[in-house]
mmCIF entry with sequence, helices, sheets and N, C-alpha, C, O atoms, coordinates in Angstrom:
data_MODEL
# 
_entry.id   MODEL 
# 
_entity.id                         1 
_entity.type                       polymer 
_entity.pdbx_number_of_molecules   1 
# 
_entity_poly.entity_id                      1 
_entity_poly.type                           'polypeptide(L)' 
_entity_poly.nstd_linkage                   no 
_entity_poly.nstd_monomer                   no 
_entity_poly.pdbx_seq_one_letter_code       
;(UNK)(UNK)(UNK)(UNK)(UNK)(UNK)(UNK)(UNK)(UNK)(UNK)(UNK)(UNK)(UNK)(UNK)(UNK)(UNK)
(UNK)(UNK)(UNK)(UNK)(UNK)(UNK)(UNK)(UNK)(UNK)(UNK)(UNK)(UNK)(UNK)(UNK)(UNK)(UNK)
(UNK)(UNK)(UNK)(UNK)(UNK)(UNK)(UNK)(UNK)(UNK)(UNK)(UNK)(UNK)(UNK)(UNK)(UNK)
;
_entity_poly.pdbx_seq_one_letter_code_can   XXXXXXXXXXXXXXXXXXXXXXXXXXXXXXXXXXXXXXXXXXXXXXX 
_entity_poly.pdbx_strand_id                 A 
# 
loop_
_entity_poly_seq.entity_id 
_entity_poly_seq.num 
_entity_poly_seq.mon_id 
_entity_poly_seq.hetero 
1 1  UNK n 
1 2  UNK n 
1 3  UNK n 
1 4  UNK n 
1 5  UNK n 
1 6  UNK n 
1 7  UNK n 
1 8  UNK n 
1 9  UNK n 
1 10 UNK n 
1 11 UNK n 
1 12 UNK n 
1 13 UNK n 
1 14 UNK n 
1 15 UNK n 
1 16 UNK n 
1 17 UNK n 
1 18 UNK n 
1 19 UNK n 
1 20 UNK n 
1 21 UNK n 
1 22 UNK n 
1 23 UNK n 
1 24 UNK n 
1 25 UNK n 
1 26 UNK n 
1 27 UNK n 
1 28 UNK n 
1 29 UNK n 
1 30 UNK n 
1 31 UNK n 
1 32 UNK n 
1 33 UNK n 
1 34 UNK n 
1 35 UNK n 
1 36 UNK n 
1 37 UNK n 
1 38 UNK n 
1 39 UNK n 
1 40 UNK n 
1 41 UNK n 
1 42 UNK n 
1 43 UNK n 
1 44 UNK n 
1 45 UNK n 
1 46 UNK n 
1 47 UNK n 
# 
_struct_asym.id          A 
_struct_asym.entity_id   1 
# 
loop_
_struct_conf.conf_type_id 
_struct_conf.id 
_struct_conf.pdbx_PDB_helix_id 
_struct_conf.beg_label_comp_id 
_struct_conf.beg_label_asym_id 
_struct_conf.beg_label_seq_id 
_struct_conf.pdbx_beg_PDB_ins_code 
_struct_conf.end_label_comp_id 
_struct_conf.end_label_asym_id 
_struct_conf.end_label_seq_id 
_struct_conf.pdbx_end_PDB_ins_code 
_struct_conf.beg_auth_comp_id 
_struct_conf.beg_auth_asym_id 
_struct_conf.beg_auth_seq_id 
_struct_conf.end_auth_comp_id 
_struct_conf.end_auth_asym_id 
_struct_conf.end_auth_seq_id 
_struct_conf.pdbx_PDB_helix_class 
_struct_conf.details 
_struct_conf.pdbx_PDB_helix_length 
HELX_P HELX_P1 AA1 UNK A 2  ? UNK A 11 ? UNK A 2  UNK A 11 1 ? 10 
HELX_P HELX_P2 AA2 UNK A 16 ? UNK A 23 ? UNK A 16 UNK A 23 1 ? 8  
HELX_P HELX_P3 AA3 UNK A 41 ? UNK A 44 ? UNK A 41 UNK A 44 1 ? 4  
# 
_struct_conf_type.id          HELX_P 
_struct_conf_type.criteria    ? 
_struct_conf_type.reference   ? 
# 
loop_
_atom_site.group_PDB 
_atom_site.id 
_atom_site.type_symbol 
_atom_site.label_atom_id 
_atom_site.label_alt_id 
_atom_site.label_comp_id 
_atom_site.label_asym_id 
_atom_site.label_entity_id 
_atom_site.label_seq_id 
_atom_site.pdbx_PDB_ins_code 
_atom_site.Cartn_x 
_atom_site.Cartn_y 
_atom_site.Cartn_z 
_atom_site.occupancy 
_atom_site.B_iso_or_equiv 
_atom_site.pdbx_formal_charge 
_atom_site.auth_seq_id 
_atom_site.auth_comp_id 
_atom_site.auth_asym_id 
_atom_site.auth_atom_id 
_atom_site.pdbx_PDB_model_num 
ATOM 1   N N  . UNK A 1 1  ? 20.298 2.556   11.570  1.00 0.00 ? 1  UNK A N  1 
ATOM 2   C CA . UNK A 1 1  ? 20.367 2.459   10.128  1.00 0.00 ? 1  UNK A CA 1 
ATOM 3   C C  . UNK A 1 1  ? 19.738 3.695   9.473   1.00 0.00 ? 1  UNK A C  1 
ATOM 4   O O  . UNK A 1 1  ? 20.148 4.265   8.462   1.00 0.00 ? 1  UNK A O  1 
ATOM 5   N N  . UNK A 1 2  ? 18.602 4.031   10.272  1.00 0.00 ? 2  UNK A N  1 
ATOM 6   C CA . UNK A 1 2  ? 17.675 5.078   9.682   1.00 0.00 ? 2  UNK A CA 1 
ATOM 7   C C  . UNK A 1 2  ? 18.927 6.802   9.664   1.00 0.00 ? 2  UNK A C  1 
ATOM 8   O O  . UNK A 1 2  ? 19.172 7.774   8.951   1.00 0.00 ? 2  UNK A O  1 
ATOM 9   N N  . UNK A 1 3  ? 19.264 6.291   10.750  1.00 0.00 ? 3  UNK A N  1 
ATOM 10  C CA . UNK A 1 3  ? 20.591 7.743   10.531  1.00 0.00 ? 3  UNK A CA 1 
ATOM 11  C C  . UNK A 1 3  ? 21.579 7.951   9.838   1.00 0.00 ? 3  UNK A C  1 
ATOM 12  O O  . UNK A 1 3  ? 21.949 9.053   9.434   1.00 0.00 ? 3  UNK A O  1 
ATOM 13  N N  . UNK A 1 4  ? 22.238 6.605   9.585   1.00 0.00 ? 4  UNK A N  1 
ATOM 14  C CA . UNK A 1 4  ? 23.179 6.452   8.201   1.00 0.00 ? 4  UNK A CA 1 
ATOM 15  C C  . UNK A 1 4  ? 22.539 6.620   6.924   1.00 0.00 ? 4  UNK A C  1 
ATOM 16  O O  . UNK A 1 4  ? 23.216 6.816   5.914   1.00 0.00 ? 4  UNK A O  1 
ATOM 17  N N  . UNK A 1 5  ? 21.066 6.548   6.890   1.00 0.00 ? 5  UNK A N  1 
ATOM 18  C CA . UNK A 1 5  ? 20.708 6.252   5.317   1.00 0.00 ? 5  UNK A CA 1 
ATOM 19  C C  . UNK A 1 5  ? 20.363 8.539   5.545   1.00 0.00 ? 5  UNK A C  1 
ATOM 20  O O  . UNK A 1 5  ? 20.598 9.329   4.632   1.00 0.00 ? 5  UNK A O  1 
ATOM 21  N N  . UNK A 1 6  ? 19.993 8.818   6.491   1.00 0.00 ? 6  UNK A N  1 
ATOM 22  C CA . UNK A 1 6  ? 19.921 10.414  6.393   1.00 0.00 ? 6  UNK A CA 1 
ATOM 23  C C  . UNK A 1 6  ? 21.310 11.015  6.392   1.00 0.00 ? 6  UNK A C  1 
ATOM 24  O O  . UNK A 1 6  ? 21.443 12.063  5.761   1.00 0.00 ? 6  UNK A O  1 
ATOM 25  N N  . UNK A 1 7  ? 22.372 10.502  7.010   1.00 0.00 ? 7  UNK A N  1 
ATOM 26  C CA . UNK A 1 7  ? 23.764 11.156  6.609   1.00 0.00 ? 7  UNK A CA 1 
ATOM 27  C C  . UNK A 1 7  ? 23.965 11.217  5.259   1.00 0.00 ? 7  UNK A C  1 
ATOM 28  O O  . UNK A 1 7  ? 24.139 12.279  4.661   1.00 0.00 ? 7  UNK A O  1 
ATOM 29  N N  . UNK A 1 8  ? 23.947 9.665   4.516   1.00 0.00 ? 8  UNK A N  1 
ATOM 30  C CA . UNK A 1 8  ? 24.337 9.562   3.055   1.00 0.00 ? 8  UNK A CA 1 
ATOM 31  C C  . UNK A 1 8  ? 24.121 10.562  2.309   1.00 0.00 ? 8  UNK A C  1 
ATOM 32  O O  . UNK A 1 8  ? 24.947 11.240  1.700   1.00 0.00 ? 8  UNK A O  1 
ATOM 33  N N  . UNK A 1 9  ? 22.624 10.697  2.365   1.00 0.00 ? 9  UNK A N  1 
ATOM 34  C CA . UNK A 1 9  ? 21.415 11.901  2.414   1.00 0.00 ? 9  UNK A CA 1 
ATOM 35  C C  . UNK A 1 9  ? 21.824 13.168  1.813   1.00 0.00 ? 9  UNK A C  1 
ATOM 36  O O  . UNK A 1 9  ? 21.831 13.669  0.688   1.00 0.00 ? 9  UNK A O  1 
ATOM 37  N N  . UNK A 1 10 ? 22.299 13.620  3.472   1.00 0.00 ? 10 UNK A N  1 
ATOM 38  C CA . UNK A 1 10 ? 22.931 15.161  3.115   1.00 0.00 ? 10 UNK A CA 1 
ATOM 39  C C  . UNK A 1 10 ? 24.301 14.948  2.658   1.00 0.00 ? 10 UNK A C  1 
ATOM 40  O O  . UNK A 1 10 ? 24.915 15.996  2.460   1.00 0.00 ? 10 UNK A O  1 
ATOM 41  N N  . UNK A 1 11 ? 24.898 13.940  2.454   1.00 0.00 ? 11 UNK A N  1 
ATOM 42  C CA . UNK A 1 11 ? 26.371 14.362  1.913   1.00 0.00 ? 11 UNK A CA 1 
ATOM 43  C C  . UNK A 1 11 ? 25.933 14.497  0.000   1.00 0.00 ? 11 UNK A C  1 
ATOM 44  O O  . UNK A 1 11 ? 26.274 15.402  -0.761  1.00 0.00 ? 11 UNK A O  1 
ATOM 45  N N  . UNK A 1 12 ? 25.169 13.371  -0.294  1.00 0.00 ? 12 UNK A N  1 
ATOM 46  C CA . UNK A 1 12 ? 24.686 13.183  -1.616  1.00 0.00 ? 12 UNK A CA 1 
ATOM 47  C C  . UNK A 1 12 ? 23.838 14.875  -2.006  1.00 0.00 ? 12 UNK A C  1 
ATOM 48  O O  . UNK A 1 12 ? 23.508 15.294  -3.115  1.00 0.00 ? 12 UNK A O  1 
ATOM 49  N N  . UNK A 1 13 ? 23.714 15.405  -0.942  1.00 0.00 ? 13 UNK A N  1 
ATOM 50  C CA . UNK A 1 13 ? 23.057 16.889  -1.440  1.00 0.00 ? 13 UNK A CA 1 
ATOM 51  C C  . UNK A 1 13 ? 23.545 17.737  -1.467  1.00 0.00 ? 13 UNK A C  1 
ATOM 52  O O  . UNK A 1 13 ? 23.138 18.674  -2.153  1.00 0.00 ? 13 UNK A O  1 
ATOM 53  N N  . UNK A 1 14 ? 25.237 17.843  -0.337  1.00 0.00 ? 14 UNK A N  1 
ATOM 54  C CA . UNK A 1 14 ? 26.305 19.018  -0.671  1.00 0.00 ? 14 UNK A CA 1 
ATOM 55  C C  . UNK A 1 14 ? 26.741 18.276  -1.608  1.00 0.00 ? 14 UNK A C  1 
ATOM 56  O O  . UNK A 1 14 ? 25.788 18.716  -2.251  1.00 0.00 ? 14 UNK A O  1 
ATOM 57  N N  . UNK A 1 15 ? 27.214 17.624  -2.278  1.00 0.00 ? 15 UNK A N  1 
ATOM 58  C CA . UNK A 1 15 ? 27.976 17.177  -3.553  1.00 0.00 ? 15 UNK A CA 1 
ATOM 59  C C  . UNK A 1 15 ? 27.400 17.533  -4.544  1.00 0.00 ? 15 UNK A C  1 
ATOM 60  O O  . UNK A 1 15 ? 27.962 18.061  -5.503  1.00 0.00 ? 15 UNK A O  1 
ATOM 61  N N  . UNK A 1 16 ? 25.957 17.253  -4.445  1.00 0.00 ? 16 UNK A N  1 
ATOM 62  C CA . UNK A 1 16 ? 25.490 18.014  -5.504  1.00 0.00 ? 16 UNK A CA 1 
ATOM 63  C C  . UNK A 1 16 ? 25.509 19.560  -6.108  1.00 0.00 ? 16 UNK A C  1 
ATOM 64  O O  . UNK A 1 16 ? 25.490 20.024  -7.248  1.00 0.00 ? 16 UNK A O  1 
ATOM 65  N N  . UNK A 1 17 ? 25.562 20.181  -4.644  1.00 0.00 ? 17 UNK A N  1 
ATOM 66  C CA . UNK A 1 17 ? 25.590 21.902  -4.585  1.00 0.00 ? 17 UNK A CA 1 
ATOM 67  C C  . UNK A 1 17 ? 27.166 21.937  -5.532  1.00 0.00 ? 17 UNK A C  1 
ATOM 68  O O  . UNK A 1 17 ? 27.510 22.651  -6.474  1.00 0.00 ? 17 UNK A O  1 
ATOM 69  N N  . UNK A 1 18 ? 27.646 21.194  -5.036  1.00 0.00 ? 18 UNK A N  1 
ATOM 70  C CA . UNK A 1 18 ? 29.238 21.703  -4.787  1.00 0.00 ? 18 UNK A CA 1 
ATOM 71  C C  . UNK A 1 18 ? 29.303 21.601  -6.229  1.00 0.00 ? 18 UNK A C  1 
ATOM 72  O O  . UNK A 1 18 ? 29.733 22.574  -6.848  1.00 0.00 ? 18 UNK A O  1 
ATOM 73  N N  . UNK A 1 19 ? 28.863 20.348  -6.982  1.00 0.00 ? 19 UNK A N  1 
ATOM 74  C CA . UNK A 1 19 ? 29.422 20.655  -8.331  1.00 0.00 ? 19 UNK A CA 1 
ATOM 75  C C  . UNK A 1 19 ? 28.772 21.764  -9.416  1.00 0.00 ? 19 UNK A C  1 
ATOM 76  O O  . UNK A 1 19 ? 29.276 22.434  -10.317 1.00 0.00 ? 19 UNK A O  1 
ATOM 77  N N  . UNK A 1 20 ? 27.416 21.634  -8.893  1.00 0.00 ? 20 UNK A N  1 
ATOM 78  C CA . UNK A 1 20 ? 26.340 22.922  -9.280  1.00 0.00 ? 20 UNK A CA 1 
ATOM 79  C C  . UNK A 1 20 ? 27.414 24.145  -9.310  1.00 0.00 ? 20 UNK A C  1 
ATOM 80  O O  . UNK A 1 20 ? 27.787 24.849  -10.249 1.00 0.00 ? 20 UNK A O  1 
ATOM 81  N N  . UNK A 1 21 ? 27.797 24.135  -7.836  1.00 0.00 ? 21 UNK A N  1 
ATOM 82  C CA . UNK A 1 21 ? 28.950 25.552  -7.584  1.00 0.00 ? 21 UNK A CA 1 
ATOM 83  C C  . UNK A 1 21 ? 29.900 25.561  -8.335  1.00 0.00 ? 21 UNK A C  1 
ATOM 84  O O  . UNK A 1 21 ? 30.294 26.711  -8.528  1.00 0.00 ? 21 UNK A O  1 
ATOM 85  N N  . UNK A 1 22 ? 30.699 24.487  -9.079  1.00 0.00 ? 22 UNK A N  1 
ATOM 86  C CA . UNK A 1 22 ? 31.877 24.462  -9.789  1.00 0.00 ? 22 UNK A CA 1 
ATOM 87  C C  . UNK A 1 22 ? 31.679 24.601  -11.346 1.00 0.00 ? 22 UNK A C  1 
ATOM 88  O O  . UNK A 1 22 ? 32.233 25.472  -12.017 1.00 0.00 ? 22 UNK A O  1 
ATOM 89  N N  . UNK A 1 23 ? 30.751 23.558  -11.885 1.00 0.00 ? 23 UNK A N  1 
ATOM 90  C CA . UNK A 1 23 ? 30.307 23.562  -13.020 1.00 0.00 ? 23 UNK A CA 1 
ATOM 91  C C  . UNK A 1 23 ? 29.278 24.068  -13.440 1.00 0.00 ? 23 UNK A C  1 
ATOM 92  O O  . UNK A 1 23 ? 29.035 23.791  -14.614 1.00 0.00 ? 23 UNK A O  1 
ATOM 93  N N  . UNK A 1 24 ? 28.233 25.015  -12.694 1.00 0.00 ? 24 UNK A N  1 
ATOM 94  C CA . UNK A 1 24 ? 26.992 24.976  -13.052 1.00 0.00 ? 24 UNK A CA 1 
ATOM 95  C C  . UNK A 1 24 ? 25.619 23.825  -12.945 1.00 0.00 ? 24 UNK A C  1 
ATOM 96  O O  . UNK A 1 24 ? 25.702 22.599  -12.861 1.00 0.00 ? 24 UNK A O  1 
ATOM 97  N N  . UNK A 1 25 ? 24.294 24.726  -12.983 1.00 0.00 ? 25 UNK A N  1 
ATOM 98  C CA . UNK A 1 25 ? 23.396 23.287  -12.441 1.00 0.00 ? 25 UNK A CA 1 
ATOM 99  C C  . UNK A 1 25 ? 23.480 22.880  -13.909 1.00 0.00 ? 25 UNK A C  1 
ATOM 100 O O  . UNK A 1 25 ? 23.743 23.387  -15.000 1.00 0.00 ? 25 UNK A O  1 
ATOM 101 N N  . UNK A 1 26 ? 22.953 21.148  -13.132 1.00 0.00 ? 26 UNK A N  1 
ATOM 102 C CA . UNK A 1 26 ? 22.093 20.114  -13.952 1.00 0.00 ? 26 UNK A CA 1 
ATOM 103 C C  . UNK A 1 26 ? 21.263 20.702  -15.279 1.00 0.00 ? 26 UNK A C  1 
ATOM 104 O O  . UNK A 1 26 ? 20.187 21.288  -15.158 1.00 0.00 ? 26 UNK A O  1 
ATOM 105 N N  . UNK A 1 27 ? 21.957 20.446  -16.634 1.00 0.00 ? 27 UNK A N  1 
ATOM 106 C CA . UNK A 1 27 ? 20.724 20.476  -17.757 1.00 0.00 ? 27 UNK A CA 1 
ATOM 107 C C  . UNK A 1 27 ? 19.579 19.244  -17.798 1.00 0.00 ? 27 UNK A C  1 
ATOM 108 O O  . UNK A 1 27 ? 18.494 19.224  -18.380 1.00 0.00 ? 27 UNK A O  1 
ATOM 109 N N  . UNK A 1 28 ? 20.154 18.343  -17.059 1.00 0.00 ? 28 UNK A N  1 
ATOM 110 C CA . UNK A 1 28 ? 18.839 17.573  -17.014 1.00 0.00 ? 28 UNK A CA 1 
ATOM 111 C C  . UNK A 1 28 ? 18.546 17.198  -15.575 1.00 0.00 ? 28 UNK A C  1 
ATOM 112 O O  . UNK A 1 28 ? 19.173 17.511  -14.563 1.00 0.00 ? 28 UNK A O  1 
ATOM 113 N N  . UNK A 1 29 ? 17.180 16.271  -15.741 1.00 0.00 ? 29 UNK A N  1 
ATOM 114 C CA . UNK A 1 29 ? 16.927 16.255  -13.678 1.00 0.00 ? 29 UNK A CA 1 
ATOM 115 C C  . UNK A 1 29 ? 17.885 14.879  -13.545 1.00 0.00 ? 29 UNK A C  1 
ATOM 116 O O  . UNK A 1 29 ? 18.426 14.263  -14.463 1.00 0.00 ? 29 UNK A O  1 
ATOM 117 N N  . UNK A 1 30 ? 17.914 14.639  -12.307 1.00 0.00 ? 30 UNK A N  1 
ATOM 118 C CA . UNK A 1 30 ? 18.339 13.032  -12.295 1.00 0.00 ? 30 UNK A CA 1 
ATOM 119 C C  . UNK A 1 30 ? 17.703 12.109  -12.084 1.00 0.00 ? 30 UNK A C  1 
ATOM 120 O O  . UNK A 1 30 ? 16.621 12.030  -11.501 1.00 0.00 ? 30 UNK A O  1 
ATOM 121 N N  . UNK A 1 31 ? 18.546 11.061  -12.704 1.00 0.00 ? 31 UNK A N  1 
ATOM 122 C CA . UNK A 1 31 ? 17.502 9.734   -13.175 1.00 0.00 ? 31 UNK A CA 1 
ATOM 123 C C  . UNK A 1 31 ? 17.259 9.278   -11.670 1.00 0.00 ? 31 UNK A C  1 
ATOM 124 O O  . UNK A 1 31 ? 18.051 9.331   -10.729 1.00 0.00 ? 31 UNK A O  1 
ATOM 125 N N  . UNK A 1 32 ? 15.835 8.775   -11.702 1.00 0.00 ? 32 UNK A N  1 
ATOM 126 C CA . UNK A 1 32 ? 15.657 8.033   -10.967 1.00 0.00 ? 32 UNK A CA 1 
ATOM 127 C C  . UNK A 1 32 ? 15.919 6.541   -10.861 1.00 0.00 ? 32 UNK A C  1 
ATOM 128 O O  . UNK A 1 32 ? 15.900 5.888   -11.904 1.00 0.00 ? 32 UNK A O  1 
ATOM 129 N N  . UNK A 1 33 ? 16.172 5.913   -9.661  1.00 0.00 ? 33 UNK A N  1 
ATOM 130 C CA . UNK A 1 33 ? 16.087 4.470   -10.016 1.00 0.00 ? 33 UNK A CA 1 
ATOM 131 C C  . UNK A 1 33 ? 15.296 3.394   -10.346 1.00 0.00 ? 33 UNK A C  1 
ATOM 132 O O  . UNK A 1 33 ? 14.072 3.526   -10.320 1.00 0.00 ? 33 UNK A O  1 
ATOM 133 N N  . UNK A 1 34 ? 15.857 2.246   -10.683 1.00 0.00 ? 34 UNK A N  1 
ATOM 134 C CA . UNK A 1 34 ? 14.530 1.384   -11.159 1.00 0.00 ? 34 UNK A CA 1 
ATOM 135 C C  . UNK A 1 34 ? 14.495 0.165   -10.673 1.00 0.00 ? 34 UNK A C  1 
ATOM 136 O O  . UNK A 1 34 ? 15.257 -0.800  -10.744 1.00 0.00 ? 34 UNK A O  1 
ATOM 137 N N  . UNK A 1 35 ? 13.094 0.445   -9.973  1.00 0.00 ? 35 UNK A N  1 
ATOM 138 C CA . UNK A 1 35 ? 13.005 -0.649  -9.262  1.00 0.00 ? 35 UNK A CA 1 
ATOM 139 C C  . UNK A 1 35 ? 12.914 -2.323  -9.849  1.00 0.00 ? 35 UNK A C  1 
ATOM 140 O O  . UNK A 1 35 ? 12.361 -2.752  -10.861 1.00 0.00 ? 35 UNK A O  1 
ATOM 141 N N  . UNK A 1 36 ? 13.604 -2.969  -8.896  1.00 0.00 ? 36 UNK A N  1 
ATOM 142 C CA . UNK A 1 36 ? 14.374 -3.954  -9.135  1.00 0.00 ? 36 UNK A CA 1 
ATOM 143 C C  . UNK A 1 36 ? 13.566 -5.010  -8.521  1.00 0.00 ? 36 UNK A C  1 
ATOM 144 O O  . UNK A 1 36 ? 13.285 -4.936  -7.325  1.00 0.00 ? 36 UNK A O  1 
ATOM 145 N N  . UNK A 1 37 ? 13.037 -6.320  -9.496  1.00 0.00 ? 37 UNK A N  1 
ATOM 146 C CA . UNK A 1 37 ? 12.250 -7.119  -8.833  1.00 0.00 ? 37 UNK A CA 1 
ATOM 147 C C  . UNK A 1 37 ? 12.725 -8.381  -7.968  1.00 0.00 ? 37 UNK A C  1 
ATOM 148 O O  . UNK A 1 37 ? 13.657 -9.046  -8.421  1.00 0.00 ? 37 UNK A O  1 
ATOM 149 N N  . UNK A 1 38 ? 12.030 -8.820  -6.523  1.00 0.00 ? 38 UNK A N  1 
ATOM 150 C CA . UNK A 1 38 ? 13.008 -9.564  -5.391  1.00 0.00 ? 38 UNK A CA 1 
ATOM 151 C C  . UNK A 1 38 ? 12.094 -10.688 -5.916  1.00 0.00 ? 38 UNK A C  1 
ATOM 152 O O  . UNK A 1 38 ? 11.005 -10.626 -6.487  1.00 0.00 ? 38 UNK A O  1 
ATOM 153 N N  . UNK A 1 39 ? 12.929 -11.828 -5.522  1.00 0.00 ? 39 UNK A N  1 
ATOM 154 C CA . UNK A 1 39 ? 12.333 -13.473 -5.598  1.00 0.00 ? 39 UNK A CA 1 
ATOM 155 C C  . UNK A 1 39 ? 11.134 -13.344 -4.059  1.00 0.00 ? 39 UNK A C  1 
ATOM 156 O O  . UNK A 1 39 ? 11.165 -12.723 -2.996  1.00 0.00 ? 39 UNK A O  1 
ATOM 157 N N  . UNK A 1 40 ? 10.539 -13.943 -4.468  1.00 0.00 ? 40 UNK A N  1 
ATOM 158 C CA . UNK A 1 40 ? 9.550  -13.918 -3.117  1.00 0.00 ? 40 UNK A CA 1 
ATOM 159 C C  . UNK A 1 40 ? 10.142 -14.937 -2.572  1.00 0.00 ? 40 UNK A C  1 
ATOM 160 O O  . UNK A 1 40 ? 10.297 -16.032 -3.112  1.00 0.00 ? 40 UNK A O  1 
ATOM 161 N N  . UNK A 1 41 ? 10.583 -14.545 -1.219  1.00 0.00 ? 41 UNK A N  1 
ATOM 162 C CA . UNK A 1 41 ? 10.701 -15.989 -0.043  1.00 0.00 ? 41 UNK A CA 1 
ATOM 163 C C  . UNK A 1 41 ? 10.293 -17.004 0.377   1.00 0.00 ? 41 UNK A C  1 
ATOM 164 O O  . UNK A 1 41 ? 10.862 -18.009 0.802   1.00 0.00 ? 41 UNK A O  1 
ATOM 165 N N  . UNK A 1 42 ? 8.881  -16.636 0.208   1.00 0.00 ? 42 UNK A N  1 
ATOM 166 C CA . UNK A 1 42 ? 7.534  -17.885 0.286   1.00 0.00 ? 42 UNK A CA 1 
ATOM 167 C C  . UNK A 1 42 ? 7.338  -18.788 -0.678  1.00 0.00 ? 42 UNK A C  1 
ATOM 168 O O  . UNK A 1 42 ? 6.653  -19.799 -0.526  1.00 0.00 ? 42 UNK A O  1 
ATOM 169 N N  . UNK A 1 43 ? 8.064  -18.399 -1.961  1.00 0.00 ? 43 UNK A N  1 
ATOM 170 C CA . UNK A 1 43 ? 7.835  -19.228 -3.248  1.00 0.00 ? 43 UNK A CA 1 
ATOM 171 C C  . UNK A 1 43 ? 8.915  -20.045 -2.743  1.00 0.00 ? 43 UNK A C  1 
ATOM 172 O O  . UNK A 1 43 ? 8.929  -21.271 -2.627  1.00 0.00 ? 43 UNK A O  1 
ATOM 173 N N  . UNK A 1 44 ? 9.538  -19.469 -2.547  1.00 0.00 ? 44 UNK A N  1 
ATOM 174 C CA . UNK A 1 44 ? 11.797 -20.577 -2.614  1.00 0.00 ? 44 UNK A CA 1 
ATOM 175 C C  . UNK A 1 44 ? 11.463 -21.818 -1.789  1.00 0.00 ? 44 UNK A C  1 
ATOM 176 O O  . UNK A 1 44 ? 11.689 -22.957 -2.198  1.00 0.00 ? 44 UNK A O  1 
ATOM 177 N N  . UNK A 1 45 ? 10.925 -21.546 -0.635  1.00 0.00 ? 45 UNK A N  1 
ATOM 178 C CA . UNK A 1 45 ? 10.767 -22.179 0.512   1.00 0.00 ? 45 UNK A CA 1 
ATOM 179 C C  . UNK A 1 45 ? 9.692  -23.699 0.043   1.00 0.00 ? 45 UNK A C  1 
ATOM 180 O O  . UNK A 1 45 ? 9.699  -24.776 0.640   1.00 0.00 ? 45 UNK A O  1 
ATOM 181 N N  . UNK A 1 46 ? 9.084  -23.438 -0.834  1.00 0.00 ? 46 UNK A N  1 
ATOM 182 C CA . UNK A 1 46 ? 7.741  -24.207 -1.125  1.00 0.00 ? 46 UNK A CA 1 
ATOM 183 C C  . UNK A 1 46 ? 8.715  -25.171 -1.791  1.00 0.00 ? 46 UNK A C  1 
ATOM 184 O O  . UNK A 1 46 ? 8.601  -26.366 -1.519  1.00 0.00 ? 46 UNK A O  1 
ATOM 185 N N  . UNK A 1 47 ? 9.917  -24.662 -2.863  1.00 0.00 ? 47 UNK A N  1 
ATOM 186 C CA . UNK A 1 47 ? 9.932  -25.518 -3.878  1.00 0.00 ? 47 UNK A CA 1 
ATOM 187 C C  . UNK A 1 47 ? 11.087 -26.509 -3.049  1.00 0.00 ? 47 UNK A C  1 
ATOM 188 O O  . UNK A 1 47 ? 11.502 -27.542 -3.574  1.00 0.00 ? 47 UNK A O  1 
# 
């Protein structure tokens, strides 16, 4: 899994070049994501 999530990786970083290369860089940075809150398992289980 750990090698698929580093392929994604570098493809998500030539794509980036590539459009940098076509259109010019980024005027802004990119958004980061936002973390997303999980149900706790231990709660579900209780009820």
């Amino acid at each position: 899994m750990e090698y698929i999530e580093k392929v994604l990786e570098k493809l998500k970083e030539w794509a980036r070049e590539l459009v940098e290369g076509l259109l010019g860089p980024q005027t802004h940075p990119e958004v980061e994501p936002i973390p997303v809150p999980v149900d706790d398992l231990r709660r579900r289980r209780k009820s």
